[in-house]
C-alpha positions in Angstrom: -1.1 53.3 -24.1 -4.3 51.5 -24.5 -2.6 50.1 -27.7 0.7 48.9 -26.2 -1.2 46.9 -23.4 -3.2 45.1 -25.8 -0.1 44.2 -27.6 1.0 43.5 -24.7 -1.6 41.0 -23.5 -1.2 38.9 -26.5 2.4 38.4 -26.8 3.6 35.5 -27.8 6.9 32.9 -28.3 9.2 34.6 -31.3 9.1 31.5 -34.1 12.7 31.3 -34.1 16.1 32.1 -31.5 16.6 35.2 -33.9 14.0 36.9 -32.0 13.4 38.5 -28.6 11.8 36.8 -25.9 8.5 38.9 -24.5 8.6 39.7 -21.2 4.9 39.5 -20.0 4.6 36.7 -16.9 4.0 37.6 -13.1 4.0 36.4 -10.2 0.6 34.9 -10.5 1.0 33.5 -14.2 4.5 32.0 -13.2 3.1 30.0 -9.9 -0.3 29.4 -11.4 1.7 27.1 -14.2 3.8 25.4 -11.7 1.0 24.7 -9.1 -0.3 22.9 -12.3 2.3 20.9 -13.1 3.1 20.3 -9.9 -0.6 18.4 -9.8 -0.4 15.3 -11.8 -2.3 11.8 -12.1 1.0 10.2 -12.7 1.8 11.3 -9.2 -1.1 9.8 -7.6 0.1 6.4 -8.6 3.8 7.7 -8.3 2.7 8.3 -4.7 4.0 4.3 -4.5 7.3 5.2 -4.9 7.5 7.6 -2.4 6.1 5.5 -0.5 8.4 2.6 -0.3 11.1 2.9 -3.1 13.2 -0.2 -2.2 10.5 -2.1 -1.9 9.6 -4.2 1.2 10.2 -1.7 2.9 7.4 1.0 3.1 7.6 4.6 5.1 5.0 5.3 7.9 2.5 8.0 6.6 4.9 10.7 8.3 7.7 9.6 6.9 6.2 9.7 3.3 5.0 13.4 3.5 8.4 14.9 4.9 10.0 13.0 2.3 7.8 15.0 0.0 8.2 18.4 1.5 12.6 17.8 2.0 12.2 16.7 -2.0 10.1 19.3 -3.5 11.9 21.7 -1.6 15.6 20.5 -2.8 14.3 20.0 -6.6 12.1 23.0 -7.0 15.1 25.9 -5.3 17.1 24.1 -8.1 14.6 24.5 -10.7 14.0 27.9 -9.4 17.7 28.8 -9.9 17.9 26.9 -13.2 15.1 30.0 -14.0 16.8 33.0 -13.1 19.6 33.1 -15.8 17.0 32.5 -18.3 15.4 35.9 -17.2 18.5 37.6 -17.2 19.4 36.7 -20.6 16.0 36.0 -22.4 17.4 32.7 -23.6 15.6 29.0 -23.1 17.2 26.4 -21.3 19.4 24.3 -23.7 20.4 27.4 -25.5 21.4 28.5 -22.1 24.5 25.5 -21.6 25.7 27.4 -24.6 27.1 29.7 -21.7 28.5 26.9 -19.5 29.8 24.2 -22.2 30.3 26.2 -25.6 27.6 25.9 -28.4 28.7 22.6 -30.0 29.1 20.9 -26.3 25.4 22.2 -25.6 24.3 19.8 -27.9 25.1 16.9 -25.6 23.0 17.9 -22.9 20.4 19.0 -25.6 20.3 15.4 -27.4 19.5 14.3 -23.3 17.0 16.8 -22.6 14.8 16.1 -26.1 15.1 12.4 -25.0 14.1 12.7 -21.7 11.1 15.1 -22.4 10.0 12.7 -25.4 9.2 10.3 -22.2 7.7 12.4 -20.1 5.3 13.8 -22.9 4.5 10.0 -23.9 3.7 9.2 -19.9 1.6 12.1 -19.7 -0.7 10.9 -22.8 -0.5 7.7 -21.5 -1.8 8.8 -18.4 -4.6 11.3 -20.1 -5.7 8.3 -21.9 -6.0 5.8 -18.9 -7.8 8.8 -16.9 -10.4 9.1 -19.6 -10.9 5.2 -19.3 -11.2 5.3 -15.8 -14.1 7.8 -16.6 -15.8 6.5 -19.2 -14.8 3.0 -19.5 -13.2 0.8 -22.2 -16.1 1.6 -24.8 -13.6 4.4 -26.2 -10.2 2.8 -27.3 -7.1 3.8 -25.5 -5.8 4.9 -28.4 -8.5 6.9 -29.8 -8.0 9.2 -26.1 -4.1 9.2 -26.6 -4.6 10.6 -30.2 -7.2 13.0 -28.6 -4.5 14.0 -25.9 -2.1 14.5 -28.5 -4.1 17.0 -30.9 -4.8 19.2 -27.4 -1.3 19.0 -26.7 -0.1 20.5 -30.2 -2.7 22.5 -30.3 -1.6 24.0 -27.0 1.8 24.5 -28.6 1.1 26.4 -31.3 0.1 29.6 -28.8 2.5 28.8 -25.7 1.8 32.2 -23.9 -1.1 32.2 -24.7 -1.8 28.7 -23.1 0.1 29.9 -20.2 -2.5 32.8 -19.5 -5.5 30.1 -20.3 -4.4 28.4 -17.0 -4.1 31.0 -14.7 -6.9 32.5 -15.8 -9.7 29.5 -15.4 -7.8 26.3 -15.2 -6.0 26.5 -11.5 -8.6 27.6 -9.8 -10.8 24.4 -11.1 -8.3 22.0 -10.0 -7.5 23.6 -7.0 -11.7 23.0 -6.0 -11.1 19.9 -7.1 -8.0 18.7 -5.3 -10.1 20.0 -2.0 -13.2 18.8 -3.0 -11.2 15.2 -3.3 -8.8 15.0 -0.4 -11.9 15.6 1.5 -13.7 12.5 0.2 -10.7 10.5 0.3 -9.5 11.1 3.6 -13.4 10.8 5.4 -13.1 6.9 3.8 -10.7 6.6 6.9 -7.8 5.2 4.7 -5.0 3.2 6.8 -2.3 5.0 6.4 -0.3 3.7 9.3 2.8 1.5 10.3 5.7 1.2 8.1 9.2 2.7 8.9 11.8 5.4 8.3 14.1 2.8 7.2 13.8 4.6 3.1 13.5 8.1 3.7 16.4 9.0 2.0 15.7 7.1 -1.4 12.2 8.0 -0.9 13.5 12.5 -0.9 15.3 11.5 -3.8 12.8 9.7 -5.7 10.7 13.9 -4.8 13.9 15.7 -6.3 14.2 13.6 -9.4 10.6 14.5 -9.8 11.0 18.1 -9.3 14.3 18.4 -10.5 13.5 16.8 -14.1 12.1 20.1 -14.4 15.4 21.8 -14.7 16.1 21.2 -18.1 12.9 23.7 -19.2 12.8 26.2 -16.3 14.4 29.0 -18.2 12.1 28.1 -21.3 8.9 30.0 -19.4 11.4 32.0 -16.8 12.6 33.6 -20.2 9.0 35.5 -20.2 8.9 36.5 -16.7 9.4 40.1 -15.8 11.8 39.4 -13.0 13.6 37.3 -11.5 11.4 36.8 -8.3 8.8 36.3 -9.9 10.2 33.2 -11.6 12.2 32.0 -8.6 9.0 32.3 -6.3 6.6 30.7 -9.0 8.8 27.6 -9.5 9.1 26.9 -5.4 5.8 28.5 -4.0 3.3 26.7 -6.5 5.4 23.7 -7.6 6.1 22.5 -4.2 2.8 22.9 -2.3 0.4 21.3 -5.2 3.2 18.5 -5.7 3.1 17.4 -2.1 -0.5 17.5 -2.1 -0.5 15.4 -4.5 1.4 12.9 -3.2 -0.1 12.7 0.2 -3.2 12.7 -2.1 -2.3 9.6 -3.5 -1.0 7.7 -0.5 -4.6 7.9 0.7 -5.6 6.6 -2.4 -3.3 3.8 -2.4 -4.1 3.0 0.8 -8.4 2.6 0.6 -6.7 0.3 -2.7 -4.3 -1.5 -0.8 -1.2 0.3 -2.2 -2.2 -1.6 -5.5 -0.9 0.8 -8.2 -3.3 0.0 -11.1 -6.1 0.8 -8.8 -4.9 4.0 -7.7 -7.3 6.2 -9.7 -10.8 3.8 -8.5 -11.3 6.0 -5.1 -11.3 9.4 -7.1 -14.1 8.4 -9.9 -16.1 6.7 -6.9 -15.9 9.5 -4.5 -19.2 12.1 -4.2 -19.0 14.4 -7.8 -15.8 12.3 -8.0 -16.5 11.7 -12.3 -16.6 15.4 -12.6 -13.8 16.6 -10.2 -11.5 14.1 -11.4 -12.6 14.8 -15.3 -10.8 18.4 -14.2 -7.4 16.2 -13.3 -7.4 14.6 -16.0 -8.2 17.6 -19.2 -5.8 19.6 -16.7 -2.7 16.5 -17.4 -2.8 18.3 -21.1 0.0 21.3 -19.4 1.9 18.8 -17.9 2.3 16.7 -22.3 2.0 20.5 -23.7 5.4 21.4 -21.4 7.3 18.6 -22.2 6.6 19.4 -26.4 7.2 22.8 -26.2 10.2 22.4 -24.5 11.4 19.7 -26.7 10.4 22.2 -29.7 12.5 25.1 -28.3 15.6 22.5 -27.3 15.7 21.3 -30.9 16.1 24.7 -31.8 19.5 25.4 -30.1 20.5 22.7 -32.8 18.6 24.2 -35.4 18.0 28.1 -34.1 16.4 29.5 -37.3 13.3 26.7 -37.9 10.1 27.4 -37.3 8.9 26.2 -33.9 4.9 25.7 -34.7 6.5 23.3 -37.4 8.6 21.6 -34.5 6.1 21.6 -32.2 3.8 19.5 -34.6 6.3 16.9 -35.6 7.1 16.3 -32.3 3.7 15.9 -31.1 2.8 13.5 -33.4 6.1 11.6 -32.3 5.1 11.7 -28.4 1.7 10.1 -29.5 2.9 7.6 -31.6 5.5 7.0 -28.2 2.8 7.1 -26.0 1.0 4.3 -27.8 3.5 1.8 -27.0 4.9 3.3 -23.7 6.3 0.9 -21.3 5.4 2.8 -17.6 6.3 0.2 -15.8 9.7 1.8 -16.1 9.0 4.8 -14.8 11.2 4.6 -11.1 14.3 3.7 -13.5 13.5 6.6 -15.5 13.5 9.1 -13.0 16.3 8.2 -11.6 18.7 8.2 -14.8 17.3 12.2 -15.1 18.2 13.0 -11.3 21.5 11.5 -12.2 22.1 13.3 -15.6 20.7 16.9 -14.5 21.3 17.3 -11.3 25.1 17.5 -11.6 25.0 19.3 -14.3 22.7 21.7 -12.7 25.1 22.1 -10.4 27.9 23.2 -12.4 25.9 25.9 -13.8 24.7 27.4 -10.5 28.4 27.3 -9.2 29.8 28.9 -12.3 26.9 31.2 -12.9 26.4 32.7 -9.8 29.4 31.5 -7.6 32.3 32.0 -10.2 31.3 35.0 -12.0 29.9 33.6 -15.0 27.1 35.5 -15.9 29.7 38.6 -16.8 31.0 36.8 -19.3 28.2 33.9 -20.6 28.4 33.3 -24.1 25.5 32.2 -25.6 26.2 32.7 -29.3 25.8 30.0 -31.9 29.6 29.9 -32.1 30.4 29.8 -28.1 34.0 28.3 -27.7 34.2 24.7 -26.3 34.6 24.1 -22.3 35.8 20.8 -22.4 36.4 21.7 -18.9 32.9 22.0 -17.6 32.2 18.1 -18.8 34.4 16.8 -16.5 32.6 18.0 -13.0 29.2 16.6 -14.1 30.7 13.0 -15.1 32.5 13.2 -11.3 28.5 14.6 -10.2 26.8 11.9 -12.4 29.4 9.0 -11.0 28.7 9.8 -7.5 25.0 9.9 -8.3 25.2 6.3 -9.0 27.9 5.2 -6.2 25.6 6.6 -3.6 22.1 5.7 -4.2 20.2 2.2 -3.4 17.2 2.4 -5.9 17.3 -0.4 -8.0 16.8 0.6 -11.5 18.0 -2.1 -14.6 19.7 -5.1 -13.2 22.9 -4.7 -15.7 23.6 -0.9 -15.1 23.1 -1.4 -11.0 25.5 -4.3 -11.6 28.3 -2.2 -12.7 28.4 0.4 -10.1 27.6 -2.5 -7.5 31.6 -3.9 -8.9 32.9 0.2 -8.7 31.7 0.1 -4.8 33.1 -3.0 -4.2 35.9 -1.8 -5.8 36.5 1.4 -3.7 35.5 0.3 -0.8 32.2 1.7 -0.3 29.5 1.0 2.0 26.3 2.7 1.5 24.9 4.4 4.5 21.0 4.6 5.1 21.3 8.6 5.7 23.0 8.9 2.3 21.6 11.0 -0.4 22.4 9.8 -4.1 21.2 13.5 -5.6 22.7 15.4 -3.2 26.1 13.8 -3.4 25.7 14.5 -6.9 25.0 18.3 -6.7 27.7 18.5 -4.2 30.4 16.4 -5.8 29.7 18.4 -9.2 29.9 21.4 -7.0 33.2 21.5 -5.5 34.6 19.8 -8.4 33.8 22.5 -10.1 35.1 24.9 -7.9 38.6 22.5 -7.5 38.7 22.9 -11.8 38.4 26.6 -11.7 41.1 27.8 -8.9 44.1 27.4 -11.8 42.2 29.9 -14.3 41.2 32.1 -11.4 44.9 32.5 -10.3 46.3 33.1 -13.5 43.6 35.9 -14.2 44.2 37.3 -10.9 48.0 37.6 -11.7 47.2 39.6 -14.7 
């Protein structure tokens, strides 16, 4: 007995897909994690965003916060239920859309996903690095702290369970003293945190989902390890959503003793009372947030390539974030976000109406030679189109520029109640639905 818990206790990631998953995360382990990640410096500054996303036109302090508990709430129940069928079948995320798009179509969304998480991991060195300097000064390179950043970050890697257990264990219960200890500070400064409008509350929620929701991608990387479904599910929305809109309202008060001026965002927390040491937590605590975006790129590479070595992965892929994050542009960061609420929230939404809705977890399919639904594809290009139709953040003047001409061309008028990433998850969803009525009478004729 004694023997079995110890093994048990120190259970780790398999090295390759030919291996089961372990099955030793709670409750606790599951929300600690996401409660992390769900803190983040980038969201401080972020907070801008939320805070007016078309710019011009900023949301009263009200305004702001319920965009960030409507937005965390959407993204994280998707994220939540982008966990569960990892725990039912013990398989990560990309290996997962094996299941809804055959194993050769999984690659597409795969190819996305390692992209998209190569730019998160660079933004979160970048942002470890700028933290430290906001510590410590410029004496120390910014380099030198990204390379630091990166070394923890492989390092973390190497032991992903393990690293897991680390933070629930000492690390959330530091930042959540700190986060306290901070809002505290912050918020007896008096910052003005009034006027503005409602005017961009619904580009501000989905400017919270795609935040949340970029998530989706890796949920059933960790949910894989849960013991139950619940557990996941709860982990993802409980802990994710409350630290993430503390967060923001965090940095909105920030912003506002800085005059919303985004490169000065981070000033308030290293002058606050104890504010070097609380906000020296933040910042070694951005390391999950770089180590989640590797590991996950580690295990998507190896639905391409199911039999390498993932400590090897991990490595060459940490040294590529680094060398990224020494030349990151984070400036485009709004643009960013929104092409992954566009990409993966559709497609999220096919897999939740075919895997729960449809009855496709009887019969998922996630063997390396799963047989091609072309079918599946064309939902989440309807889901991604309407993403674009809908919404009114400006991203890259060439690409708004095109689906500017397609509204004009179809007659639409954008509506100020509109939602670009829910018309998405709905438009994906019923088209979905629509696409599988043929197969479901022909199977019910049989």
């Amino acid at each position: 007995m004694t023997s079995a818990v110890v093994d048990d206790a120190h259970a780790e990631v398999p090295l390759t897909l030919d291996e089961e998953a372990p099955r030793t995360l709670g409750l606790l382990d599951q929300g600690a994690f996401w409660a992390n990640l769900g803190v983040s410096l980038l969201g401080f500054s972020g907070a801008l965003f939320l805070l007016d996303p078309l710019g011009g036109k900023p949301l009263t302090f009200t305004a702001a916060v319920l965009a960030a508990v409507v937005g965390s709430l959407l993204g994280t129940a998707m994220v939540g239920l982008a966990a569960i069928p990892g725990v039912h079948t013990g398989r990560p995320a990309m290996v997962l859309l094996r299941g809804l798009f055959g194993a050769r179509l999984s690659y597409i969304p795969t190819v996305l996903n390692i992209i998209q998480m190569l730019g998160w991991g660079a933004f979160e060195l970048w942002v470890i690095a700028n933290g430290a300097q906001a510590l410590f000064g410029t004496a120390v390179p910014y380099a030198a702290w990204a390379v630091a950043a990166g070394v923890l970050t492989i390092a973390l890697t190497i032991r992903p369970l393990g690293a897991l257990r680390l933070l629930r264990r000492y690390v959330t219960a530091g930042v959540v003293i700190a986060m306290i200890w901070l809002s505290i500070a912050l918020f007896r400064q008096g910052p003005s945190v009034g006027g503005g409008s409602w005017d961009a509350f619904a580009p501000a929620v989905d400017y919270v989902i795609a935040l949340s929701v970029s998530w989706v991608p890796m949920a059933a990387d960790y949910a894989r390890h849960s013991r139950s479904s619940g557990a996941a599910f709860t982990g993802v929305v409980a802990g994710y959503t409350i630290a993430q809109v503390a967060c923001l309202a965090l940095g909105i008060a920030a912003l506002a003793l800085v005059g919303n001026d985004g490169d000065k965002v981070w000033d308030p927390f290293v002058a606050a009372p104890l504010g070097v040491v609380f906000f020296g937590i933040l910042v070694l605590r951005e390391a999950d947030q770089s180590f989640a975006n590797v590991y996950s790129t580690t295990v998507s590479i190896q639905n391409l390539a199911p039999r390498w070595d993932r400590r090897v992965i991990s490595v060459v892929i940490g040294v590529l974030t680094t060398l990224i994050a020494l030349f990151a542009d984070v400036n485009s960061y709004g643009a960013f976000l929104s092409v992954i609420g566009a990409v993966f929230v559709p497609m999220f939404s096919v897999l939740v109406v075919d895997y729960f809705l449809l009855g496709g977890r009887g019969r998922w399919n996630t063997a390396e030679d799963a047989p091609s639904r072309w079918l599946m594809v064309v939902p989440w290009v309807l889901g991604f189109a309407a993403y674009w139709i809908v919404t009114s953040t400006p991203t890259v003047a060439w690409w708004d520029g095109i689906w500017t001409r397609v509204r004009d061309a179809i007659g639409f008028v954008h509506q100020p109640w509109m939602n670009a990433a829910l018309a998405a998850f709905l438009v994906a969803g019923l088209a979905t639905v629509v696409l599988s009525l043929p197969g479901r009478r022909l199977r019910s004729r049989r």
